[in-house]
N, CA, C and O of each residue as an XYZ file, in Angstrom:
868
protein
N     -10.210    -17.378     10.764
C      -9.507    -16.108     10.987
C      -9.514    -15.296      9.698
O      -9.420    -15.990      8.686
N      -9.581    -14.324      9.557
C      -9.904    -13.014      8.396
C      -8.626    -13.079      8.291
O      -7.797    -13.590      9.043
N      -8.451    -12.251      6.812
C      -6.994    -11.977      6.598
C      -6.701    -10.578      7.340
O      -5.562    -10.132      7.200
N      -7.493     -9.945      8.008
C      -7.030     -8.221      8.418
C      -6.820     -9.035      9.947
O      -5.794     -8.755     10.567
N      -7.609     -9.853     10.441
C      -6.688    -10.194     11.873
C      -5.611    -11.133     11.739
O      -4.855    -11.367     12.682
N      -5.491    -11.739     10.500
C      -4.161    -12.562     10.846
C      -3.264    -11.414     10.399
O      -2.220    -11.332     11.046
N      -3.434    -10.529      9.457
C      -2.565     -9.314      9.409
C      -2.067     -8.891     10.508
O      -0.870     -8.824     10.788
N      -2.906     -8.615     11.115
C      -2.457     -7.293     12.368
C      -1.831     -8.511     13.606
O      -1.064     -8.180     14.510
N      -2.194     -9.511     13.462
C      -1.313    -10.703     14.646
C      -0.040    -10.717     14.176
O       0.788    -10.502     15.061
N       0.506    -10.936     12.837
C       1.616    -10.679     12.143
C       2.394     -9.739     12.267
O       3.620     -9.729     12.376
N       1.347     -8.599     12.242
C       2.246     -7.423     12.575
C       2.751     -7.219     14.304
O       3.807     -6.808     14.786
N       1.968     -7.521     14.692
C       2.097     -7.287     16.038
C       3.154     -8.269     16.743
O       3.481     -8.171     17.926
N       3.590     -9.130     15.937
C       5.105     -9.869     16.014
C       6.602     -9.669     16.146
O       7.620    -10.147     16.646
N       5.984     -8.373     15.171
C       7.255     -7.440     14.559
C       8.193     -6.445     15.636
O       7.772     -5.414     16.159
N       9.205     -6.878     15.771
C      10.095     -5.565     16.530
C      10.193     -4.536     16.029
O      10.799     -3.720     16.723
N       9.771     -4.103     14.860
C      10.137     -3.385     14.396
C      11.651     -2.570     13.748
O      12.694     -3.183     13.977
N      11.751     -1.428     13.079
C      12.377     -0.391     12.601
C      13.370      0.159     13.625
O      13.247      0.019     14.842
N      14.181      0.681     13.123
C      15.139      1.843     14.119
C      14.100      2.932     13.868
O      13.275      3.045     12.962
N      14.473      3.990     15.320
C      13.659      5.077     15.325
C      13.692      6.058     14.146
O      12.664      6.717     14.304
N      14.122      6.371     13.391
C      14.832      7.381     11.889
C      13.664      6.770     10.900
O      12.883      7.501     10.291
N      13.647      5.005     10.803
C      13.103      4.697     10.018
C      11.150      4.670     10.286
O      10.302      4.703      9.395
N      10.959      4.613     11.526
C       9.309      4.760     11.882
C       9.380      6.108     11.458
O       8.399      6.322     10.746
N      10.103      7.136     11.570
C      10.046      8.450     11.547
C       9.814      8.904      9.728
O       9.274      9.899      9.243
N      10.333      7.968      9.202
C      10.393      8.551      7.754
C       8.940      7.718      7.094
O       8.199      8.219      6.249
N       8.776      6.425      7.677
C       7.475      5.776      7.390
C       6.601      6.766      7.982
O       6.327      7.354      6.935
N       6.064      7.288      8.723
C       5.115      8.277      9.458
C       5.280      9.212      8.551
O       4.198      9.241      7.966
N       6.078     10.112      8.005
C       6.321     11.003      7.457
C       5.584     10.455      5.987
O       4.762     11.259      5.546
N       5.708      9.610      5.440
C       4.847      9.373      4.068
C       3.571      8.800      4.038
O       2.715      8.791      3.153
N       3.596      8.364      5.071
C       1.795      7.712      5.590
C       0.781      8.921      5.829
O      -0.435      8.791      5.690
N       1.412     10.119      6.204
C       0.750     11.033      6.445
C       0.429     12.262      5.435
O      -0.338     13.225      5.425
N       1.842     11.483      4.240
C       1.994     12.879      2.958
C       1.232     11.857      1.803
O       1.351     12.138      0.611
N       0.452     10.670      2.229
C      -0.119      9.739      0.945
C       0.719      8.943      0.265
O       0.336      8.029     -0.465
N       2.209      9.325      0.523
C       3.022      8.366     -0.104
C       2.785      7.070      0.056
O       2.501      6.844      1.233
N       2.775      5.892     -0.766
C       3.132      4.632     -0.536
C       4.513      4.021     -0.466
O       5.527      4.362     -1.076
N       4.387      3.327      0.155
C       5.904      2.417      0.675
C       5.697      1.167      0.869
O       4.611      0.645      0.617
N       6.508      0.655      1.246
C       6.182     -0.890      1.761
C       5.495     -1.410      2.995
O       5.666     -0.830      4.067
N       4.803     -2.371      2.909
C       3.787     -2.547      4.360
C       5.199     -2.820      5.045
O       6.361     -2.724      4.649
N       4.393     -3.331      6.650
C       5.026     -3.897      7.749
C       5.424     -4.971      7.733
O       6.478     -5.264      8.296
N       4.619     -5.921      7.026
C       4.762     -7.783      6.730
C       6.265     -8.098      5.646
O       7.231     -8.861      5.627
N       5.763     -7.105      4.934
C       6.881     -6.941      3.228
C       8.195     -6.286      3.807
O       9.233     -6.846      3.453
N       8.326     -5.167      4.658
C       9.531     -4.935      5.474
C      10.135     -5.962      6.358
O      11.343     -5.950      6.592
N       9.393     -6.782      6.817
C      10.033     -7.487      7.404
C      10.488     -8.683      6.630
O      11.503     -9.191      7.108
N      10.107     -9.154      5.774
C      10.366    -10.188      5.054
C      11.997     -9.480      3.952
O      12.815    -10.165      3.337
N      11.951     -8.151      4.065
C      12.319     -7.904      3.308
C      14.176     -7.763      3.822
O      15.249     -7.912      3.238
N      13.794     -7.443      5.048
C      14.704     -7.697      6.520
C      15.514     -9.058      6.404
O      16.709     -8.998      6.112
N      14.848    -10.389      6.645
C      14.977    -11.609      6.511
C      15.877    -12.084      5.031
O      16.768    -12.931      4.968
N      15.385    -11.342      4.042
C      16.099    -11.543      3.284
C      17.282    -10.778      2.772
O      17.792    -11.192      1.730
N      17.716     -9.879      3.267
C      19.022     -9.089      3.300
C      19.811     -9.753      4.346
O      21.016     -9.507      4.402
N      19.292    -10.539      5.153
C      20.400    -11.196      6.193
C      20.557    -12.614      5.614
O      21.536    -13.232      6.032
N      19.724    -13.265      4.683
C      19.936    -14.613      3.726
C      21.002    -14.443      3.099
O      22.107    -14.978      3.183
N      20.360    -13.228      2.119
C      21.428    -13.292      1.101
C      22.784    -12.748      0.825
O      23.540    -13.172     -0.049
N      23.094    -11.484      1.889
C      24.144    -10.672      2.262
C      24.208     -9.981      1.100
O      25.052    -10.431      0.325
N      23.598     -9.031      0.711
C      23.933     -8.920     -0.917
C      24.635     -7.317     -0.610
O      24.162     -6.520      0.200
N      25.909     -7.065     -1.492
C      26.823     -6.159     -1.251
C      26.238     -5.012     -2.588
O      25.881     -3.932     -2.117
N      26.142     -5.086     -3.680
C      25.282     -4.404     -4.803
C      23.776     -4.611     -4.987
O      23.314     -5.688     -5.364
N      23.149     -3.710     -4.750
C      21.780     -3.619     -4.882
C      21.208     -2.160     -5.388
O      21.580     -1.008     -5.162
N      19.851     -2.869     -6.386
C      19.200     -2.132     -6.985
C      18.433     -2.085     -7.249
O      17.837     -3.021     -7.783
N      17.865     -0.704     -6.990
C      16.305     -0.592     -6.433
C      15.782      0.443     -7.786
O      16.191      1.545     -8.152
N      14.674     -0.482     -8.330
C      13.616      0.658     -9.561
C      12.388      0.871     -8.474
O      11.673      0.032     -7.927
N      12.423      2.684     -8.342
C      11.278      2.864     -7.760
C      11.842      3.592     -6.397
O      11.732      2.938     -5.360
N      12.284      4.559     -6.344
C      12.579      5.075     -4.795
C      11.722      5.528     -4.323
O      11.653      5.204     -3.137
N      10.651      6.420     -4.769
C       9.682      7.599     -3.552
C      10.852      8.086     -2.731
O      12.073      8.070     -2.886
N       9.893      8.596     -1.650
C      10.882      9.220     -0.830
C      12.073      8.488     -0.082
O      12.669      9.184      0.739
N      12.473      7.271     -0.238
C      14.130      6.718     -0.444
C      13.685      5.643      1.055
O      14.651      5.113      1.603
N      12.253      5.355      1.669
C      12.180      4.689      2.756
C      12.743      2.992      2.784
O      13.090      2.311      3.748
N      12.667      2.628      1.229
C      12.975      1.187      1.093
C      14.460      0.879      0.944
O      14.941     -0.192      1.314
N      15.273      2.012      0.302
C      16.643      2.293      0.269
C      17.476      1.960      1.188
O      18.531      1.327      1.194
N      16.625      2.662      2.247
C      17.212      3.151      3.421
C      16.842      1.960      4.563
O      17.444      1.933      5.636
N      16.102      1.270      4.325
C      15.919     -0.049      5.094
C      17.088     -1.039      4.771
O      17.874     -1.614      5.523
N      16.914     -1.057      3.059
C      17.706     -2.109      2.935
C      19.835     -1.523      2.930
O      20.738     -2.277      2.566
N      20.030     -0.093      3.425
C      21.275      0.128      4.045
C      21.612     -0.278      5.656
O      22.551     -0.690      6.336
N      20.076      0.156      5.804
C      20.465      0.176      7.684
C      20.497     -1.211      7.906
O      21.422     -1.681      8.568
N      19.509     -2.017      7.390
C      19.601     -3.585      7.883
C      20.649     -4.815      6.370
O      20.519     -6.034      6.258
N      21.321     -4.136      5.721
C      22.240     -5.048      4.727
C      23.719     -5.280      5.624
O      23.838     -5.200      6.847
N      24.271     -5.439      5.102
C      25.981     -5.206      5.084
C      26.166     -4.170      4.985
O      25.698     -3.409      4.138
N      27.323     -3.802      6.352
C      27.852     -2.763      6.507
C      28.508     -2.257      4.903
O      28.604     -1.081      4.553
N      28.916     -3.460      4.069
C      29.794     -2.469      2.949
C      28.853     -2.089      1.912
O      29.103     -1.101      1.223
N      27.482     -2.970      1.673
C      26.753     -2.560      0.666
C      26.731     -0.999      0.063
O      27.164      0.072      0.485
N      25.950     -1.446     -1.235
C      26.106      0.149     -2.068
C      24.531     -0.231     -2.370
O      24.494     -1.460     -2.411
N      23.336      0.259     -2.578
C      22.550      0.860     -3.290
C      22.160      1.718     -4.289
O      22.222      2.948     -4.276
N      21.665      0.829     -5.349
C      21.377      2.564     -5.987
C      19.838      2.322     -6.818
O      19.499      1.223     -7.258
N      19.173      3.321     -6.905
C      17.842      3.476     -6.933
C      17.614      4.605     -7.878
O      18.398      5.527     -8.105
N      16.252      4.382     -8.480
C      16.062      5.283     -9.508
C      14.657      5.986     -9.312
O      13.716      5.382     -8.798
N      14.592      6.919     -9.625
C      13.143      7.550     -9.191
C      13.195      8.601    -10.200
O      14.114      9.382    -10.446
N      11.407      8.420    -11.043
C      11.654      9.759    -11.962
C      10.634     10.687    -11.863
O      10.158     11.392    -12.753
N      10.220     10.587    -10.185
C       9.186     11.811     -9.654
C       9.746     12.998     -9.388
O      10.229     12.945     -8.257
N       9.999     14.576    -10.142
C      10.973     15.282     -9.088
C      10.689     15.458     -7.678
O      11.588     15.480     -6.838
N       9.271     15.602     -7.358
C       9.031     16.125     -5.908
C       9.616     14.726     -5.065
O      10.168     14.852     -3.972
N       9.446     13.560     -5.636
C      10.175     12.762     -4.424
C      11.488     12.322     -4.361
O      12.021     11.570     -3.545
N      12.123     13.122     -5.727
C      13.821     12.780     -5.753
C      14.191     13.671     -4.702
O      14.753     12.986     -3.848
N      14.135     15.238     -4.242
C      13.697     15.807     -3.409
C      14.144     15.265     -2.387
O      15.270     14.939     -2.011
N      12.370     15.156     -1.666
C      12.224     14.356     -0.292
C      13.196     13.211     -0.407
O      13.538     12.858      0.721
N      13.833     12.417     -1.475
C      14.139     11.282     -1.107
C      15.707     11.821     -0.635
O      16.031     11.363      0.461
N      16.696     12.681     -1.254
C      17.690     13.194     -0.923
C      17.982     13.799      0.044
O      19.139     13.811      0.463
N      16.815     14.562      0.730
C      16.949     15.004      1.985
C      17.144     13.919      3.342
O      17.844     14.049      4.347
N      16.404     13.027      3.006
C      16.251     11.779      3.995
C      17.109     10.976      4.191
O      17.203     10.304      5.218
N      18.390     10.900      2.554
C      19.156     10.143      2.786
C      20.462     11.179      3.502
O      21.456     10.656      4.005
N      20.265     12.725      3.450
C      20.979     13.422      4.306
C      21.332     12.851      5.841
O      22.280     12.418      6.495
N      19.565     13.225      5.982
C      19.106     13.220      7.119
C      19.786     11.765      7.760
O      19.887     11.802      8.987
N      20.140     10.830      7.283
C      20.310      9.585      7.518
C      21.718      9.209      7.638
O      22.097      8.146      8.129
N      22.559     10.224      7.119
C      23.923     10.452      6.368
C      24.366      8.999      5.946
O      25.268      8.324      6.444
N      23.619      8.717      5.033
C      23.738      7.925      4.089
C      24.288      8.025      2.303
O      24.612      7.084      1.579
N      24.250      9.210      2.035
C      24.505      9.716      0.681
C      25.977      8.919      0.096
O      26.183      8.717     -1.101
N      26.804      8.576      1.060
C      27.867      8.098      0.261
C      27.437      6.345     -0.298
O      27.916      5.699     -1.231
N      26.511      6.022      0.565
C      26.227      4.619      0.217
C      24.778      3.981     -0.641
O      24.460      2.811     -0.851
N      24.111      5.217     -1.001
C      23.013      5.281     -1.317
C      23.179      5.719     -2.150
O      23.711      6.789     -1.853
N      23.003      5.579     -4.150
C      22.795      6.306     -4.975
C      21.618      6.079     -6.199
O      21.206      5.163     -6.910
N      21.301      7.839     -5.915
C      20.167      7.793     -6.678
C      20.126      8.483     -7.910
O      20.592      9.621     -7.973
N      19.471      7.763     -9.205
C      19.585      8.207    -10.480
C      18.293      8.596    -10.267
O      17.472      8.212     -9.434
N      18.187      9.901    -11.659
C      16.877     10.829    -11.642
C      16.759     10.211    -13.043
O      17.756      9.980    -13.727
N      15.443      9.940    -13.464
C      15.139      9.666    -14.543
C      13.623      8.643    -14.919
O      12.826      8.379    -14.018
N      13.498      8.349    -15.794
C      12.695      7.155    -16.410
C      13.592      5.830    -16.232
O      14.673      5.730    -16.813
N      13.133      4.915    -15.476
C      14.194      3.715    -15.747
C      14.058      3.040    -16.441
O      14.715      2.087    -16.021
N      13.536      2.697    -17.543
C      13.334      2.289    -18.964
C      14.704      2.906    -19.920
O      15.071      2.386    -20.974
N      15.294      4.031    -19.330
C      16.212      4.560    -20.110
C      17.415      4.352    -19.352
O      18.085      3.504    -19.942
N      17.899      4.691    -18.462
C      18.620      4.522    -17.058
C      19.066      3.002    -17.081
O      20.247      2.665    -17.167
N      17.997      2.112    -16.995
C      18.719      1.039    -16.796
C      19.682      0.209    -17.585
O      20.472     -0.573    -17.055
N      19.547      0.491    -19.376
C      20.571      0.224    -20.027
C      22.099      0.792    -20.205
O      23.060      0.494    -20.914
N      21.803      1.834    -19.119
C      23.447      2.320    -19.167
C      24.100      2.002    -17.683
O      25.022      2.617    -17.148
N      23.357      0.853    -17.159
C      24.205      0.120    -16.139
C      24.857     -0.829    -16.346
O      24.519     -1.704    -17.143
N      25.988     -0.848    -15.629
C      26.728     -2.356    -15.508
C      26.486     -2.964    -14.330
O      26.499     -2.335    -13.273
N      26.200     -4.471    -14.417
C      25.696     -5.044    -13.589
C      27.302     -6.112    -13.040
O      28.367     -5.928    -13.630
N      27.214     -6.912    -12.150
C      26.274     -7.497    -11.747
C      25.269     -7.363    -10.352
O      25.848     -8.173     -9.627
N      24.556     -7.038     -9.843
C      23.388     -6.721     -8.816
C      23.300     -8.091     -7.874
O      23.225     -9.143     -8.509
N      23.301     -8.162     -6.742
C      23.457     -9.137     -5.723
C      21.894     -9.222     -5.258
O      21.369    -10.180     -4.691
N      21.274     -7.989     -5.634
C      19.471     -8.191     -5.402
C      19.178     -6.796     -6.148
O      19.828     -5.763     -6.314
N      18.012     -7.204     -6.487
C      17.250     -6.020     -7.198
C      15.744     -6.265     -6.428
O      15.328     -7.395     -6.175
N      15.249     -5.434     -6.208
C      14.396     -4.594     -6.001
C      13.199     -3.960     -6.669
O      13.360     -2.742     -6.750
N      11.964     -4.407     -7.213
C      11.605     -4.035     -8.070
C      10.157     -3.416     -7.311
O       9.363     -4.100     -6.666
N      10.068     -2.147     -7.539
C       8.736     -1.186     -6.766
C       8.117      0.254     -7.558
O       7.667      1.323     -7.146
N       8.323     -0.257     -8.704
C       8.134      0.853     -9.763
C       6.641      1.104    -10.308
O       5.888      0.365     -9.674
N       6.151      1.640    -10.963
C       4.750      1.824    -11.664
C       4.419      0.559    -11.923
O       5.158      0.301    -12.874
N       3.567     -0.749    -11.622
C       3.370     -2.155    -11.768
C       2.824     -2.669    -13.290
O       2.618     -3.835    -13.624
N       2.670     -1.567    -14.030
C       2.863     -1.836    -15.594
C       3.663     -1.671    -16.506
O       3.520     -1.688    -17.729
N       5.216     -1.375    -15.342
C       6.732     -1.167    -16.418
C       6.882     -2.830    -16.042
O       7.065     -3.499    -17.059
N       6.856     -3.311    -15.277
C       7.598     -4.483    -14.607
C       8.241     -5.268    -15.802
O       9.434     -5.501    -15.998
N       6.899     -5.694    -16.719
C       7.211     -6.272    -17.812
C       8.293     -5.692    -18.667
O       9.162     -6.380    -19.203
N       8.190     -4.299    -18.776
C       9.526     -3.670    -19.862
C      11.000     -3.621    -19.208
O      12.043     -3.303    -19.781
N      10.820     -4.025    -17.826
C      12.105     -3.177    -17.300
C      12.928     -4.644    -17.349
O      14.147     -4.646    -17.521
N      12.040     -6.102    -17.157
C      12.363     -7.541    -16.920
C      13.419     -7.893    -17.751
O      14.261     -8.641    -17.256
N      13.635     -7.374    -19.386
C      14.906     -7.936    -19.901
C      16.194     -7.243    -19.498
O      17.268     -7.835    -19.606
N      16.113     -6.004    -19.036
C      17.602     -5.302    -18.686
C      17.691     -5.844    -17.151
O      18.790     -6.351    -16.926
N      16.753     -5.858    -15.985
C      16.702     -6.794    -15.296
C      17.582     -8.102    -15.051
O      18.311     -8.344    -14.090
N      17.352     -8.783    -16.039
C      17.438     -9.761    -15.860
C      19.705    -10.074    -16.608
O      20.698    -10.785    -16.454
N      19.288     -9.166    -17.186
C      20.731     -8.760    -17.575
C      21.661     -8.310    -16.598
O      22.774     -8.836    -16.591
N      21.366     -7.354    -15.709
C      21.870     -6.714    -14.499
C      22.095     -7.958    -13.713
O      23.250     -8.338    -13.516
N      21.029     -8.650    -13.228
C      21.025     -9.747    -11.705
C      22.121    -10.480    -11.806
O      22.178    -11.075    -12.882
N      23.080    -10.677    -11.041
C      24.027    -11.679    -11.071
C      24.070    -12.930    -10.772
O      23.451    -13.090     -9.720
N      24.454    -13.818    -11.133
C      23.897    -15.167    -11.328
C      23.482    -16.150     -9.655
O      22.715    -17.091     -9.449
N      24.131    -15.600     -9.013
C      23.382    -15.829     -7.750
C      22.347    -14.995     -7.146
O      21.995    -15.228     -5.989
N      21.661    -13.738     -8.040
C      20.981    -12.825     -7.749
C      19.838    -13.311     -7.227
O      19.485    -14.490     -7.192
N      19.241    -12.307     -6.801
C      17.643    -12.146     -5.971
C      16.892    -11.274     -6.236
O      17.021    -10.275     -5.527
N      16.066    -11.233     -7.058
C      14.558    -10.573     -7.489
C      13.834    -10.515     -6.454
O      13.456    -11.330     -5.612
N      13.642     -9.018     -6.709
C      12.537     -9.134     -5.555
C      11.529     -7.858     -6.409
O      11.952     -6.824     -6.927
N       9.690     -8.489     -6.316
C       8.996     -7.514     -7.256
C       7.677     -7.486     -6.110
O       6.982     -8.457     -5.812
N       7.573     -6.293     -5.649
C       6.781     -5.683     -4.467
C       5.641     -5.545     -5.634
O       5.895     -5.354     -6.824
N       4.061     -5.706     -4.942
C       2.845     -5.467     -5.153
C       2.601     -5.852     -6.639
O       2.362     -4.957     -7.450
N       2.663     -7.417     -7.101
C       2.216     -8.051     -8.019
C       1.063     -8.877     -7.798
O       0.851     -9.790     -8.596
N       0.081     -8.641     -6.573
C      -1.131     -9.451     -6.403
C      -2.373     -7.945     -7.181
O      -3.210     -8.145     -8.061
N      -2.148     -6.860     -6.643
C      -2.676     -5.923     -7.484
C      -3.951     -5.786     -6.359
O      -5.099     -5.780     -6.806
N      -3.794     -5.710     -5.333
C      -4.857     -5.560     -4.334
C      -6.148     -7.063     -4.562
O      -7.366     -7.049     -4.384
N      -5.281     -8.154     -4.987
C      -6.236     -8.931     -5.355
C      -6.907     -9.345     -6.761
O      -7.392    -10.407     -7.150
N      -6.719     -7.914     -7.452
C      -7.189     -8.132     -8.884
C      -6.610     -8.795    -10.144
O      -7.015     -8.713    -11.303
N      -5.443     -9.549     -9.581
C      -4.712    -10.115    -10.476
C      -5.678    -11.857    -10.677
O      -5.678    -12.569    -11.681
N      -6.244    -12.056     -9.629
C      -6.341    -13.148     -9.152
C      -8.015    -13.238    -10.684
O      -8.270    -14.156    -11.464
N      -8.713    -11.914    -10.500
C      -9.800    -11.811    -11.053
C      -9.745    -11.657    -13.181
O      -8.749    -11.301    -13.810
N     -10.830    -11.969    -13.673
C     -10.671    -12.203    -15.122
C     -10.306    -10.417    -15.820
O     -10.595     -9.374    -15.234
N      -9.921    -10.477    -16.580
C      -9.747     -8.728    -17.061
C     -10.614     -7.867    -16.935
O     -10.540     -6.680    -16.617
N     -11.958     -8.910    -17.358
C     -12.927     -7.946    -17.962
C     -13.943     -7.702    -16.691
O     -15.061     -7.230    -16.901
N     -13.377     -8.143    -14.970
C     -13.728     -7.985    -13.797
C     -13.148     -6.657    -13.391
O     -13.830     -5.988    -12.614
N     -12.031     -6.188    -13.783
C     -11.453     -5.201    -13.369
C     -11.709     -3.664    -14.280
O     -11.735     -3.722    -15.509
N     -11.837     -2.720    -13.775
C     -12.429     -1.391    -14.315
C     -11.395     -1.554    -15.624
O     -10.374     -2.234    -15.727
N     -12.012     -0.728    -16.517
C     -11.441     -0.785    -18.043
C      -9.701     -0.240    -17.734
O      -8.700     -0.800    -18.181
N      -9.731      0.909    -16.911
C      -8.320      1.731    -17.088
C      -7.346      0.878    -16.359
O      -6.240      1.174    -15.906
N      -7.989     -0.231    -16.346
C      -6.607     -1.158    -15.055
C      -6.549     -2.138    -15.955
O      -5.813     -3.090    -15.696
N      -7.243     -2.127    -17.103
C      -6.562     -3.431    -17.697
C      -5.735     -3.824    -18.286
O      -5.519     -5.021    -18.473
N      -4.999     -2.775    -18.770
C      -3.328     -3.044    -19.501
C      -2.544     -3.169    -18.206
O      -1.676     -4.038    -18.127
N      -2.761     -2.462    -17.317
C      -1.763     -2.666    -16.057
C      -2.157     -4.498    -15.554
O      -1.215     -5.239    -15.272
N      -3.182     -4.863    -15.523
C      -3.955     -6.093    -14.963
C      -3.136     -7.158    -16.161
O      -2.253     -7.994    -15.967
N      -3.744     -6.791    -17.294
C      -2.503     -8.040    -18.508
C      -1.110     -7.977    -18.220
O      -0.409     -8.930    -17.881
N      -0.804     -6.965    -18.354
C       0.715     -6.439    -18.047
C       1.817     -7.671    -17.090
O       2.837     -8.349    -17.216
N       0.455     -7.242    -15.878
C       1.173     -7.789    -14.262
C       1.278     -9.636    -14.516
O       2.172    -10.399    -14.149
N       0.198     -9.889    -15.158
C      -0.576    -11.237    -15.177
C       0.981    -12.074    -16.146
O       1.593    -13.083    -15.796
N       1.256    -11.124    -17.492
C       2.293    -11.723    -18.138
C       3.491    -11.731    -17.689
O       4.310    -12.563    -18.081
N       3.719    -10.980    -16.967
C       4.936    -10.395    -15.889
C       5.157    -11.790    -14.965
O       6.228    -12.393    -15.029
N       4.155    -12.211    -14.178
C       4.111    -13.210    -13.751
C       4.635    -14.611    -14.178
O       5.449    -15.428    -13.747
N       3.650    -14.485    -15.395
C       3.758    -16.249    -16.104
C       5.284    -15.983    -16.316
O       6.020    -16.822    -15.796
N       5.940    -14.864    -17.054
C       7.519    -14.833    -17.754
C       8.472    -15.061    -16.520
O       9.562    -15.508    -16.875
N       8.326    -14.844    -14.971
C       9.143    -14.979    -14.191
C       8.935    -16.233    -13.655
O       9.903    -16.841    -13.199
N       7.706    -16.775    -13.633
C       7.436    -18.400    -13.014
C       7.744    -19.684    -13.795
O       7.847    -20.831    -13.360
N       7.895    -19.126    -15.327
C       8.387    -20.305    -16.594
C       9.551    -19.744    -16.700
O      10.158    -20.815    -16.661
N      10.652    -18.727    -16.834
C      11.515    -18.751    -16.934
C      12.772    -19.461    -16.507
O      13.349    -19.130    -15.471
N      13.254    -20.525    -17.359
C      14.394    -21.432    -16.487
C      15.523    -21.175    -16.035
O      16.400    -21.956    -15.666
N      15.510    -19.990    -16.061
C      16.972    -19.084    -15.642
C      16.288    -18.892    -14.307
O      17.175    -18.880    -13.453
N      14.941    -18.717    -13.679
C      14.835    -18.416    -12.537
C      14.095    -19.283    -11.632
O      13.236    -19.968    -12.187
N      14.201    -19.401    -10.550
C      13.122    -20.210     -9.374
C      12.273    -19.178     -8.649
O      12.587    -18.221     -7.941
N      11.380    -19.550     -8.951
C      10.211    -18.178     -8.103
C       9.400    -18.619     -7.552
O       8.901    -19.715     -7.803
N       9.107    -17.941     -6.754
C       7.911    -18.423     -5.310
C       6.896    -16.901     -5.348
O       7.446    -15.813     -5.178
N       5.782    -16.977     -5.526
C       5.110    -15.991     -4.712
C       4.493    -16.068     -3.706
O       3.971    -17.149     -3.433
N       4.357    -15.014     -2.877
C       3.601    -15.189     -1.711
C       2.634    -13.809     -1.442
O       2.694    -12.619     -1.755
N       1.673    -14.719     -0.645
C       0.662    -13.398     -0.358
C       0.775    -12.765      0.969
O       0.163    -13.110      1.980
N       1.842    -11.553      0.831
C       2.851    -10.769      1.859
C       2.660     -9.744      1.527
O       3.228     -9.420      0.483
N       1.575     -8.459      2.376
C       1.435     -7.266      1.667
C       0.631     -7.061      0.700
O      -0.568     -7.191      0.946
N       1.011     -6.722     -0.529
C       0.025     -6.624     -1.888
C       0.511     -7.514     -2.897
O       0.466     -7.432     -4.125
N       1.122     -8.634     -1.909
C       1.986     -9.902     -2.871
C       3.693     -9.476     -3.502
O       3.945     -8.412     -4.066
N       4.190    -10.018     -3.372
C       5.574    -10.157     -3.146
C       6.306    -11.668     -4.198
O       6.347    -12.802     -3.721
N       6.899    -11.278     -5.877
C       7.579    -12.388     -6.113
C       8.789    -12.142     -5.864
O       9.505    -11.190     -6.176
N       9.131    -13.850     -4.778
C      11.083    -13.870     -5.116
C      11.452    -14.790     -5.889
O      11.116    -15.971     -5.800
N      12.332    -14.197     -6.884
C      12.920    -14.957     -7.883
C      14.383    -15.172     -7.313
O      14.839    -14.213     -6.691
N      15.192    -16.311     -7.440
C      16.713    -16.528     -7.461
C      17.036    -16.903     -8.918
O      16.107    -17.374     -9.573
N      18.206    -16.758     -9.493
C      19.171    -16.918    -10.627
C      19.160    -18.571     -9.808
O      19.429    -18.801     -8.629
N      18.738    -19.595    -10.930
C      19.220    -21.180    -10.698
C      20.535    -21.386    -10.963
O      21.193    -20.627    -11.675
N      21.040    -22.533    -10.348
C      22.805    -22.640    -10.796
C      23.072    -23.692    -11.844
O      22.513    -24.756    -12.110
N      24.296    -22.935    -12.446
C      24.769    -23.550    -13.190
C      23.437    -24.039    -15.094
O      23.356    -25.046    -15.798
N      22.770    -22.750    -15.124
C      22.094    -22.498    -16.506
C      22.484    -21.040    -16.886
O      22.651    -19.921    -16.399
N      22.528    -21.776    -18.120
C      23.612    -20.265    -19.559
C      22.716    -19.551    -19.137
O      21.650    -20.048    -18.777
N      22.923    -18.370    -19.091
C      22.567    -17.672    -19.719
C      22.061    -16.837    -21.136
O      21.617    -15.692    -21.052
């Protein structure tokens, strides 16, 4: 079996979205935006009903479609908050969370999150990580500061369409700081003894990390 038909058997499993949310996925599939596949939404589903997480935080909004998944399908009391430092999709992303009347439970910082994230107080019940895939590494120590000790990492599209898997000097020259980047990003979350991580090949690859119990910090 190919991986594009066990894909689409996978997908075709899926119940899917509330109607608001196919509506806002359609809406960026058609404007080039990227978002999260179908496989990675759903997994992503599965794990908001594991972990119940009431604070969450998301690097990386676009137009606010992953936000807004993880409000409609979390805990009713959850808070979100998400950072995006595109203006055209802080924008679209504010309108949607109108549109959604979500704004009281959804908050979004405008900025670089390299800067943003040190003036949070944590602790974060899951984070979310879907940002430019060559901050991952810079954003990992405030990260890891934020997550609360029962926290849940979650870092969307670290397989790199595959090219992670390949040697540097396989991948076009302008991808190769992003390609080292991702590769060290990796090893620091899979040796780190503060965390337990699993990756899986879900989407464009998907690591979940948990906070282990009972190690210092």
């Amino acid at each position: 079996m190919t991986a594009e038909r066990q894909t689409a058997f996978i997908r075709s499993l899926d119940e899917g979205n509330t109607t608001f949310l196919n509506e806002i996925e359609a809406e960026a599939r058609e404007a080039g935006v990227p978002i999260i596949r179908p496989e990675t939404q759903r997994l992503l589903r599965f794990l908001l009903e594991m972990q119940k997480p009431c604070r969450i935080l998301e690097i990386g909004c676009a137009v606010g479609f992953s936000a807004l998944l993880m409000s409609e399908y979390g805990m009713p009391e959850s808070r979100i908050t998400t950072i995006e430092n595109y203006e055209k999709r802080i924008r679209q992303a504010r309108g949607n969370f109108k549109r959604a009347g979500k704004e009281e439970k959804i908050t979004l910082l405008e900025g670089d999150a390299a800067k943003i994230l040190p003036t949070l107080t944590g602790p974060y019940d899951m984070i979310f990580m879907d940002a430019a895939k060559g901050q991952y590494l810079t954003f990992l120590p405030e990260v890891m500061r934020l997550l609360s000790p029962e926290g849940l990492l979650i870092s969307d599209n670290v397989l790199q369409e595959g090219d992670i898997m390949e040697s540097r000097y396989a991948v076009t020259r302008r991808d190769r700081t992003i390609h080292s980047r991702m590769r060290e990003y990796l090893y620091r979350i899979t040796h780190d003894p503060r965390l337990e991580t699993v990756i899986l090949p879900v989407g464009d690859g998907l690591a979940v990390s948990k906070m282990r119990h009972a190690v210092e910090r």
